[in-house]
Structure formats: C-alpha cells, structure tokens
N, C-alpha and C positions, 0 to 999 in steps of 0.2 A: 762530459759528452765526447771530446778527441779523445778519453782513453778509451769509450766503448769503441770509436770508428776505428784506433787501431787495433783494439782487440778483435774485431768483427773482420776485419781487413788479411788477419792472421789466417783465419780459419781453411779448411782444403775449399768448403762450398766456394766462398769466395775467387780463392787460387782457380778452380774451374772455369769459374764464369770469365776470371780474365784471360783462360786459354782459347775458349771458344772465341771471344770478341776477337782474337788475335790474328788467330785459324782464318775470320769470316773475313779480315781485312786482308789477306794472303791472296784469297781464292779473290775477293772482286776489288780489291784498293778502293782507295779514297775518290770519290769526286775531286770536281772542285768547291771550294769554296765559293767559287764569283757566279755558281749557280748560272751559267751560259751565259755571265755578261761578255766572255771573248767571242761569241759566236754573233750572229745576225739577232735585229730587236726584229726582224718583219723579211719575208722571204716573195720577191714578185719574179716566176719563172723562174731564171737562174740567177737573177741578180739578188745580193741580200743587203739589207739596209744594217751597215755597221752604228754600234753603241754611237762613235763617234760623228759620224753621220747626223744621227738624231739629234746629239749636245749643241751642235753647230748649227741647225735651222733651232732650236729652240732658242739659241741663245739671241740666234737674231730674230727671233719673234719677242723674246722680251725686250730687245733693244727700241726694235717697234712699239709695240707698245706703249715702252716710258715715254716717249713723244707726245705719247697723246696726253697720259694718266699724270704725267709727272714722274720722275727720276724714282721717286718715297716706294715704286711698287717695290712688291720681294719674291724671291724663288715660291716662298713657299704662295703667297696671292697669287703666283702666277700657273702656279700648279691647281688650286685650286678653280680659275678660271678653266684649267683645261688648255692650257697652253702644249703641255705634252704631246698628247692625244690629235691635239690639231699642227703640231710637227709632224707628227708623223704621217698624218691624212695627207699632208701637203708634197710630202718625199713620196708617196704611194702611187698621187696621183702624174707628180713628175717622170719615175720611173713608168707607168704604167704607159703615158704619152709617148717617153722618150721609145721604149719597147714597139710600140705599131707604129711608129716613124722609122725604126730600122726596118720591121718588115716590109714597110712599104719602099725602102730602097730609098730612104730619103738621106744622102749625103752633105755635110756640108764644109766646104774649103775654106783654106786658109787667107783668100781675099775677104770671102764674106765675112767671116770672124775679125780680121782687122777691119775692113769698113766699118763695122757694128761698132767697134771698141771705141775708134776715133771720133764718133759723135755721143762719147761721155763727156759730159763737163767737166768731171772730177778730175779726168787724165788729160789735160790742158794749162799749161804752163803761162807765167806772166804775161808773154804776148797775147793770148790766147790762142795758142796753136797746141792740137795733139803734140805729145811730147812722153814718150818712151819709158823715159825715167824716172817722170813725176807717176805713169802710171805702177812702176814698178814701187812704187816707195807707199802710194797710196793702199796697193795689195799685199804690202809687207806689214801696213797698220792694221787691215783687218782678217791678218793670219790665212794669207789667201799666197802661194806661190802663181807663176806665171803659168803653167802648165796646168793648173788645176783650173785657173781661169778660163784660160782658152777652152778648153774641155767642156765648161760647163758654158760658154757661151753658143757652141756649137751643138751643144741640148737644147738650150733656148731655142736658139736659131730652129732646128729640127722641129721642135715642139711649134712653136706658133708657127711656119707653116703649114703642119697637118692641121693645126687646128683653125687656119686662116681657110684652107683648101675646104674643110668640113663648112664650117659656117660662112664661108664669101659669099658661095651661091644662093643662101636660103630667104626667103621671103615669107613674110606672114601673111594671114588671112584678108583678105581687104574687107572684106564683108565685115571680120569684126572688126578691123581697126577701124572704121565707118561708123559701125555701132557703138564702140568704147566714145569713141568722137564727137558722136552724138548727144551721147548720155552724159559727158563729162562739161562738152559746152554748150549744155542746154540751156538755157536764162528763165527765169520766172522773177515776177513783178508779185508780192502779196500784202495787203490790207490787213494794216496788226489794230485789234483797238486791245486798249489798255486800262485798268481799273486800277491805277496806286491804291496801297492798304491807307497810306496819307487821306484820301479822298474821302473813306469813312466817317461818320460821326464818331467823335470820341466817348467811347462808352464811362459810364458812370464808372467811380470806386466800388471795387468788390466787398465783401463784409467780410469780419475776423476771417469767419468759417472757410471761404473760400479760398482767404490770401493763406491760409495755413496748409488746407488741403495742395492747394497750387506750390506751396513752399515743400510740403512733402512728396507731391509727383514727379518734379524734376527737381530733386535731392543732389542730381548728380552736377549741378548747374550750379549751387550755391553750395558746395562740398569744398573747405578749404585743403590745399594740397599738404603734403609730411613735409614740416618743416623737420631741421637738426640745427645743432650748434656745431660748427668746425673749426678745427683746428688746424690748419696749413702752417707746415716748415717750407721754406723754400731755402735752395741755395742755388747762388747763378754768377755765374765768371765774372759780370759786370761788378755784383756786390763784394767779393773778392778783391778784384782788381785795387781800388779804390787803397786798402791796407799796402802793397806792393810797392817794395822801394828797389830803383832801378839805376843804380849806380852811372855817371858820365863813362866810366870805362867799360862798362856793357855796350853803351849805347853807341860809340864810338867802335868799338869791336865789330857791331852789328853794321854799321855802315862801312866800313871794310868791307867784310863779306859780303855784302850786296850793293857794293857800288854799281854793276852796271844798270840794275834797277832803274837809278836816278839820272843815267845817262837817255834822252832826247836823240836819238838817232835824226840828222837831216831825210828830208824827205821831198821831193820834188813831183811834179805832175807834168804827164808829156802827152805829146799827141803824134802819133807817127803813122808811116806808111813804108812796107817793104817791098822791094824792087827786085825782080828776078835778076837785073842785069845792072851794071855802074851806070852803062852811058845815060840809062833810064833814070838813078836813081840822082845823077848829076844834072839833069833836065831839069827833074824836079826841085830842085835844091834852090836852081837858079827862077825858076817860077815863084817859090817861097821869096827869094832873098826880093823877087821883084813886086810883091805885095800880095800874094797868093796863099790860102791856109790850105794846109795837108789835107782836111776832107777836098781841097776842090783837087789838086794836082793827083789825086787819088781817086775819086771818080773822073777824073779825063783819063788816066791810066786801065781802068777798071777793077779799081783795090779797093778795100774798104779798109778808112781809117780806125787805128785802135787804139783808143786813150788809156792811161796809166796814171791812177790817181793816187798822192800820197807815195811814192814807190819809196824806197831806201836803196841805198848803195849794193845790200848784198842782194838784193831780191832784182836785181836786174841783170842779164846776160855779162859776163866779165866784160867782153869789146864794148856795151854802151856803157857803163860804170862812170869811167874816167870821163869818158868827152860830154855825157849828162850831166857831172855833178859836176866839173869844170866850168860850164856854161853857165850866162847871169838867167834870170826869166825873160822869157820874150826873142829870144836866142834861138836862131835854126843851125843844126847841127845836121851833119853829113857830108855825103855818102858813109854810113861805117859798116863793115863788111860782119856779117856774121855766118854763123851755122843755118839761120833760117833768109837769108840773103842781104842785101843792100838797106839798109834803115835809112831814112830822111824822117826828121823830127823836129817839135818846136817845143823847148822847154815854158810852156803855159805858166808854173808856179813853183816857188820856193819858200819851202819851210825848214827855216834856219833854226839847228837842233840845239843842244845846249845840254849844262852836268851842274845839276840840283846841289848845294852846297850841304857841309855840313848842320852849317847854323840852320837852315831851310830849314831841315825834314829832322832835327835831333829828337824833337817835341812827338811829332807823329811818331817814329821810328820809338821811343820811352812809352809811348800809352799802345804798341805792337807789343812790345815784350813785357809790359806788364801784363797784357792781357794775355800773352803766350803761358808766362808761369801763373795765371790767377784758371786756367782751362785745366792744368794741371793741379793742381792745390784743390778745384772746386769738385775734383773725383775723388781724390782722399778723401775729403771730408765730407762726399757721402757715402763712404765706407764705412770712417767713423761713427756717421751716425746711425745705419742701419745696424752695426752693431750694436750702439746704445740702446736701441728699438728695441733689439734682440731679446736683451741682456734686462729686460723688464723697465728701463726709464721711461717716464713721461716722453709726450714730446716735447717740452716747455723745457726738458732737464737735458734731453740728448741735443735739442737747439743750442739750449746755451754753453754748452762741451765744442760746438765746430761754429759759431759763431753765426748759426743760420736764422734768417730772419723768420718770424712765426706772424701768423693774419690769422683774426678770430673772424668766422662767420657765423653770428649771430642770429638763428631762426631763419634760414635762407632755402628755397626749396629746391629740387633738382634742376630749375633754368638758371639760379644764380639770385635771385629776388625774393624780396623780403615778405610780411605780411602784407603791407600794402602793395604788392605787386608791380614795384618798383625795384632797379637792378642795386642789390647792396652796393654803398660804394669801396666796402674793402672787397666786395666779387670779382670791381674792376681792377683793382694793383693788380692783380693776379696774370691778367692778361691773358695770353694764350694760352697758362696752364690753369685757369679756370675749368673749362669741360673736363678734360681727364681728371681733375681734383671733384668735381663734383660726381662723377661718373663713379670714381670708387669710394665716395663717402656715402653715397647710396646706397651699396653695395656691400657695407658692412653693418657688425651689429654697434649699438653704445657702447662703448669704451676700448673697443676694438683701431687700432692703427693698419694701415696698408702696408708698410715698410715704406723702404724708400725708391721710389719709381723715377724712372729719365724721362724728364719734360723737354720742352720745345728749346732749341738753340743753346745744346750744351745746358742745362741746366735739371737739376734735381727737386722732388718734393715728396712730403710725408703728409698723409691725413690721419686725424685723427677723430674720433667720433664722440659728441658728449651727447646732450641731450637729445632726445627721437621724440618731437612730436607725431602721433599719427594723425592721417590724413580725417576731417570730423566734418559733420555738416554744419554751417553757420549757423547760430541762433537768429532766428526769424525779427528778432528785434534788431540786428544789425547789418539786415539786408532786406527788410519791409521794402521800403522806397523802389528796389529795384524791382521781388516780385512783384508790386505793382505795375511797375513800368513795365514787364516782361508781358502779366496777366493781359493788359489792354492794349497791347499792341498786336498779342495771340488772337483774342477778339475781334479787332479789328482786320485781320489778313482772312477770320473765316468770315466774315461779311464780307469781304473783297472779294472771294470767293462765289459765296451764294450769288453777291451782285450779277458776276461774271457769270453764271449758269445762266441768272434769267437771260442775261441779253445774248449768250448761244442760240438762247431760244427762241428768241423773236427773231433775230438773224438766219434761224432755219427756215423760219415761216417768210421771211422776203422781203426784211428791214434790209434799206441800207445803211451800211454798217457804218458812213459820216454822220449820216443825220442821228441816228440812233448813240455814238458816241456825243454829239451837240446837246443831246436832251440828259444827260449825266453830268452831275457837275465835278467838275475833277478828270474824268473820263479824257484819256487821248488818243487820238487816230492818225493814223500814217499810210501811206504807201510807199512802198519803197522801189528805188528804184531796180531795173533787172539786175538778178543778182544768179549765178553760179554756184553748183552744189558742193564746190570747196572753195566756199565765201568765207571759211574760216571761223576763229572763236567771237572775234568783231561783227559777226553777220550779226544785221537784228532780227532776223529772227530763228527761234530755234531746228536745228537740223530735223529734228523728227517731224516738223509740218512739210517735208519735202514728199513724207510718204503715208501722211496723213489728211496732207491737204487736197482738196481736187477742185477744180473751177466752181464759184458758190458752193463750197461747201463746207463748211466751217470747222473747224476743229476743235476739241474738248477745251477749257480753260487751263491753262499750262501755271506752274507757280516758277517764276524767278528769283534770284534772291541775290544780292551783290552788296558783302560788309553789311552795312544795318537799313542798303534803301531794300523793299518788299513791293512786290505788283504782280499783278493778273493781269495777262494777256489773255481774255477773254474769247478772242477769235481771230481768224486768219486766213485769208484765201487767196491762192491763185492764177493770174491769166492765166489763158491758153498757151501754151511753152512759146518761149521766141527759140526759132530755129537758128541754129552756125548760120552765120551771114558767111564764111569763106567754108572750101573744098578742105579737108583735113589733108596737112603735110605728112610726110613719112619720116619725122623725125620729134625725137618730144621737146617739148616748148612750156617753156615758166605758166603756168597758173596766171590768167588776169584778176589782179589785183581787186577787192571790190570796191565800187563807188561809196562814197561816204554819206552816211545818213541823211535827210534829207532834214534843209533847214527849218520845215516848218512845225518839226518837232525838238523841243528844247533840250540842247545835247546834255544835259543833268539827267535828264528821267530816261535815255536809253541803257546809261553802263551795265543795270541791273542785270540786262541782258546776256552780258558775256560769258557769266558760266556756263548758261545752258548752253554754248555751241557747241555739240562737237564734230 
C-alpha cells in the first residue's frame, strides 16, 4: 500500500494538483485556525462581547450553581444545562442596559462607586470597618484588578438606576389585584361523606376459573423481576491500607514537616469601642476602670461596640497585638492609637494555645501516610487488574493477581434484592458502590465483565455477569393466596363504588347528606372547616370539587387511594363562598395555613385523601 502512495505521488497528475493547491494558497492564504475565536462571540451596536468575556460570567455561573447542586457538577452537565447560552443572555442584556443608560446621559462618580463598594461585607477588615486592602486582596482572589471593578460597579450603578427610574413609578391594575384577591382568599366550607371499600361485605372465594383468569389479567402484578448472579471485584484505600508498614522514621520525618499543624495558636475575645479623639477615648477608659462595659461608654459616646471573638495575635491590627495578648481576661486596655483611631477595650476571654507532642499525634499522623501510600498503590492495582480483564482472566483470577476483594450476588435483581424481595446482604458490604455495580451488571450480557470503573471515595470495582435469569410470571400456586387477596379487595372498591352512586343519587333528590351517611354502616361524614383554594396536598378534600362543586350540588363519586387504605368519597358540597374579612394589601403575603381536620372524624380514615390534592 505505501509503495502504491509513493508511486502515485510520483506521477506529473499529481505534481499538478500540488501546484494549483499551492497557487490557490498564494492568491487568498490561510485562515485561521481558531475559526474567529480572537474576534467577538456576540456584537451589541459597537460594543463586542470578547471569548473571554463569556469564559468569566460562565465560569461564575458554574460557581453558582455548585452552591446549589453540589461541588460533583462538570463543564460538560453544565453545558448541557445551557449554562452557555444563558452567559451569554446575561452579558447581552447587561450591555444592552448599560448602552440606553449612556444614551440617556446617565453618569456615575467616583463617590457613588466608593459608597456602593464600602457597604460590601466581603471588603471589611477584623474591626469591621471598610478597609482598602482586604478589598484589594479579596479582588485579586477572584481575578478581578481594581479598575476593572470599579468600572463595572459603575455599570451596576448605571443599570439599576434606568431600571429603578423605569419600574419606580409603575402600578398594577387594582381591579385585578381585587379580583386575584378575591379568588385566592375565597373560603368554602364542604360536606364530604365517605364510603371505605373496608365497609363492604366481604365477598365469597372466587372459583379455580376465575382466580386463574384474574392471575392471567394482571400478569404484570405477579411477574417476577431478572434476577442475575454477580460477581463484584472491589478495591478500596481502606483495604489497602491495612498491609502498609510505616516506618517510626517516616512518621517522625512527617511531623517535622508539619509541625505548625499541631501548633494551638492563643486566641482571645475582646469587646471594644473607637474614639475619634484621646481625651474621648481616656474618658472612657476611666468609666470602664470605674465599673462601666464598652457597650455602655459607647452608646453614651454614640459608637457602637464591636466584639472579636476567638481572634489570634496576627489577625489583629499590629498597635493592639501586644497590649491584647499582654493582658489577663477581664482586663481594660487603653487608649491605643491606631490607623482607625483610639481603641478602648476589655479583654472578655482567653484561650491559652499550646504544641501537640510527638508522642500525641505519632499514631494518627502512621494511619495519614499509610493511607496516603495505600491511595496510591490502590490506583496501580486497578490498572493491574483491568489489564487482567483485558487480557482474558476471570475476575476471580485478575482479583487474586492485585489482592482485590471479590462479593458474589447471588439471584439479585436490579434494586439490590433477592427472590424474596428482601435487600441481599452481600448487596449491602457494597455500600455506595452497590447502584453503579448494579446499574452495569444490568447492562451487560452473561459472561460479559465491565472493566474496571472508579467508585465512590477513591475506590475501584469490576462486574462480572454469570447467570441471567429472565424476568417470568409466577406460577399461580405460589401466589394463589395473594391473587385472592388482590381479587376481593378489587370487588369490594367496585361495590364501594356502586354504593357511592346510589347515594349521589338520593343526595340529588334532597337527602341530607348526615342523615343519609347515619343509615350506612361503615359510611362517614364531615364537614370541614373553611378552607382556601391553596389548602394544599393535606386539604381533605380534592382540588377538582372546587370547580365541580356548587352549593347542594353534589359531585360525581371520586376514588382515593393512599398505600393499601381505598375509599369513595361519594359526595361533596359547598357553602355559599365566605368572602376576605380584610381590604387586599399591596404586597404579597404567605398562604394561610389550613385548619386541621376536624375532630369528629377519625384522623386514620382521612390520610387516603392526600394524593388526590393537587
């Protein structure tokens, strides 16, 4: 094959075609490569939205996000969400703002941008005072210079005024806030009666013919799930670890290098108050010395005291350092002059620091480094073994080559549980790498392995697949009892039913609906109290009688169902609405809470209710 391509490559056709290609790159050159990533991603008027631009609001929308999701999201989940897309909306509509904020001649100075700046908390120093340089250090962590800052604080700035100036003055409708108002805190009070499927007579045993037919129609009910047989390799730092010898001169070594770890910094707690001027702050001192705490000499002053808890030596301004950590507790110290003025203070408390000994921490600091080399060792050796994998061994053969532990699951179906629907207990050694092992044991065929896959907390596992039960329906002799139980209980909710129609029916005709509950036995009635049409999943009764019920007028018989209790609620009706007792505010306000069930029905037979709310 390369001697035809250099024989072919010889030829004049050839030689032609790479004159023309040559010729055509002469007359127009090369692009570039980066396909216009040096240019703008998005162009609004004259301003253009640089690549880098974008990277930096996306990056801090994934920042965002992991707040919410957890740290685990990834570029790529995060692309997938549309994180992109909505960077860039967001830069679009910034510029778009900041743009008719210039047309409209909207400037903003350099007071307002420092006012704005100085009621960040972030750029506020151990006193708790604005402070220059904590803010300069905080903008240097999140790749932000100071001019860039300011710049774009005076976008802000710009922006929420036109768009304060737009939306201040506007007002909504009052007529429908009146009407929403209305409709949302309307109250109705309605009469449930209730037929439990319990109340029925319990129907006779069905014959062969039927419990078969019935075992055959919901086949899908008594259909046992694919069981398989598996085979899990694990290997994990912990199991590792355990082989690991860690010499005294290691460990020793290791506590060198990280002595100041085990260094206890002292740490004190103060309470203070700063003084524009001495004679102020010497006033105060002597008010202290005379039985007075710095909140009070500080509200007579009109200052507000600022406590420091836990502080340490370097975290406090140099001038209080020494005359703080000098002092016993209980101790007022001052006047001492700083950059932010006069301090008067009382040393509240002292925690006296200390240096963790060898002997102490040799133990913990021996099961650190074993478990440091057993993190390393337990990635080899599953390199090792997915090479084994590879390489045609069992799993039972490439386990026992890297000393990885192997769990047989035995007939287990894709939750983790056995034939009797019980959780194996070798399912549970597995622990958190249970799901993902069952998830690609699934997923493959008999005799088939996954390689070897990275589980939860540094650790590795291999599945392997023996036997595939498939998914079969039960034989009727080893679930008779339940179709049974299934059959007569089916029967029993359509007599619950039918019950339930008649007594719609008399109910339309001008029963009332206690007494008519009274003459049923089993049958229960309630009224409940006024209740709101976002009474929630707790309301007892279901949302759709809100628009199907009307004052006497009953609604169809609805079927409930919650876990294995069943009932008809038979019928349902209405007062005439109770109106808002108060004028609707212009501001929105929590949902009232609903009142709770009413005692003289037995809080056991409403739960049923709660699915149907929506």
């Amino acid at each position: 094959m390369l001697q035809s391509i250099r024989g072919t490559a010889g030829s004049w056709v050839v030689k032609i075609l790479f004159i023309l290609l040559i010729v055509s790159f002469g007359f127009w050159g090369m692009g570039p490569l980066t396909g216009g990533v040096g240019g703008g991603v998005a162009e609004i008027g004259d301003v253009k939205i640089t690549p880098q631009e974008l990277d930096r609001e996306y990056r801090s929308e994934i920042r965002r996000l992991r707040q919410i999701v957890g740290p685990e999201l990834t570029d790529e989940q995060a692309r997938q969400f549309g994180l992109v897309d909505r960077a860039l909306e967001q830069i679009i509509q910034r510029t778009l703002l900041s743009l008719a904020a210039k047309d409209q001649g909207l400037r903003v100075g350099d007071a307002a941008v420092a006012r704005e700046a100085s009621t960040f908390p972030a750029f506020r120093n151990g006193l708790g005072q604005f402070d220059p340089n904590v803010m300069r250090a905080v903008l240097a962590e999140n790749g932000l210079t100071e001019q860039a800052f300011v710049e774009q604080m005076r976008s802000d700035i710009a922006r929420s005024t036109l768009v304060g100036g737009i939306t201040g003055g506007t007002a909504g409708s009052k007529t429908l806030a009146e009407s929403l108002f209305r409709y949302r805190q309307e109250q109705r009070v309605f009469d449930v009666v209730t037929i439990p499927n319990a109340a029925m007579a319990e129907p006779a045993n069905p014959d062969d013919a039927a419990v078969a037919q019935y075992h055959q129609d919901k086949a899908v009910r008594y259909t046992a799930p694919e069981y398989r047989t598996l085979q899990v390799a694990t290997l994990t730092a912990d199991a590792l670890a355990g082989g690991i010898e860690v010499s005294d001169e290691d460990v020793r070594a290791a506590y060198d290098n990280r002595a100041a770890e085990f260094v206890t910094p002292e740490r004190r707690s103060i309470v203070q108050a700063v003084f524009a001027d001495k004679a102020a702050a010497e006033k105060a001192l002597a008010a202290l010395n005379g039985g007075r705490t710095v909140e009070q000499v500080a509200k007579d002053a009109g200052l507000e005291a600022v406590t420091l808890e836990d502080s340490t030596k370097d975290a406090l301004p140099p001038e209080l350092a020494d005359p703080v950590f000098s002092a016993a507790a209980g101790t007022n110290v001052g006047p001492v002059e700083s950059a932010f003025g006069f301090h008067v203070l009382t040393v509240k408390d002292v925690k006296v620091g200390g240096t963790r000994t060898y002997d102490e921490v040799k133990e913990e600091l021996r099961a650190e480094l074993r478990r440091e080399r057993a993190l390393d060792q337990v990635f080899q050796a599953s390199t090792k073994l997915d090479d084994a994998l590879a390489g045609g061994a069992s799993l039972e053969e490439a386990a026992g080559q890297v000393g990885a532990k192997v769990t047989t699951l035995e007939r287990v179906d894709n939750q983790g549980n056995g034939p009797d629907g019980k959780p194996l207990p070798a399912a549970a050694q597995l622990g958190a790498t249970l799901a993902p092992v069952l998830e690609n044991g699934f997923s493959l065929k008999s005799g088939e392995n996954s390689g070897v896959k990275e589980g939860e907390a540094n650790s590795y596992y291999a599945v392997q697949v023996g036997m595939v039960e498939p998914a079969q329906l039960r034989p009727l002799d080893q679930v008779k009892a339940q179709v049974i139980a299934d059959w007569k209980a089916e029967q029993r909710s359509v007599a619950a039913k039918a019950k339930a129609d008649e007594i719609v029916a008399k109910l339309k005709e001008g029963a009332d609906p206690a007494a008519t509950a009274a003459g049923l036995k089993g049958a229960l009635f309630a009224r409940t109290q006024p209740l709101l049409r976002n009474a929630g999943r707790n309301a007892p009764v279901p949302r759709a009688s809100w628009r199907s019920c009307s004052p006497r007028s009953p609604t169809p018989s609805l079927p409930v169902r919650r876990r294995t209790a069943m009932s008809w609620p038979s019928w349902c009706r209405w007062s005439p609405s109770i109106p808002p007792r108060t004028r609707p505010r212009w501001r929105r306000s929590a949902p009232r809470r609903p009142r709770p069930w009413p005692a003289t029905w037995p809080a056991s037979t409403w739960p049923p209710f709660a699915p149907a709310m929506a």
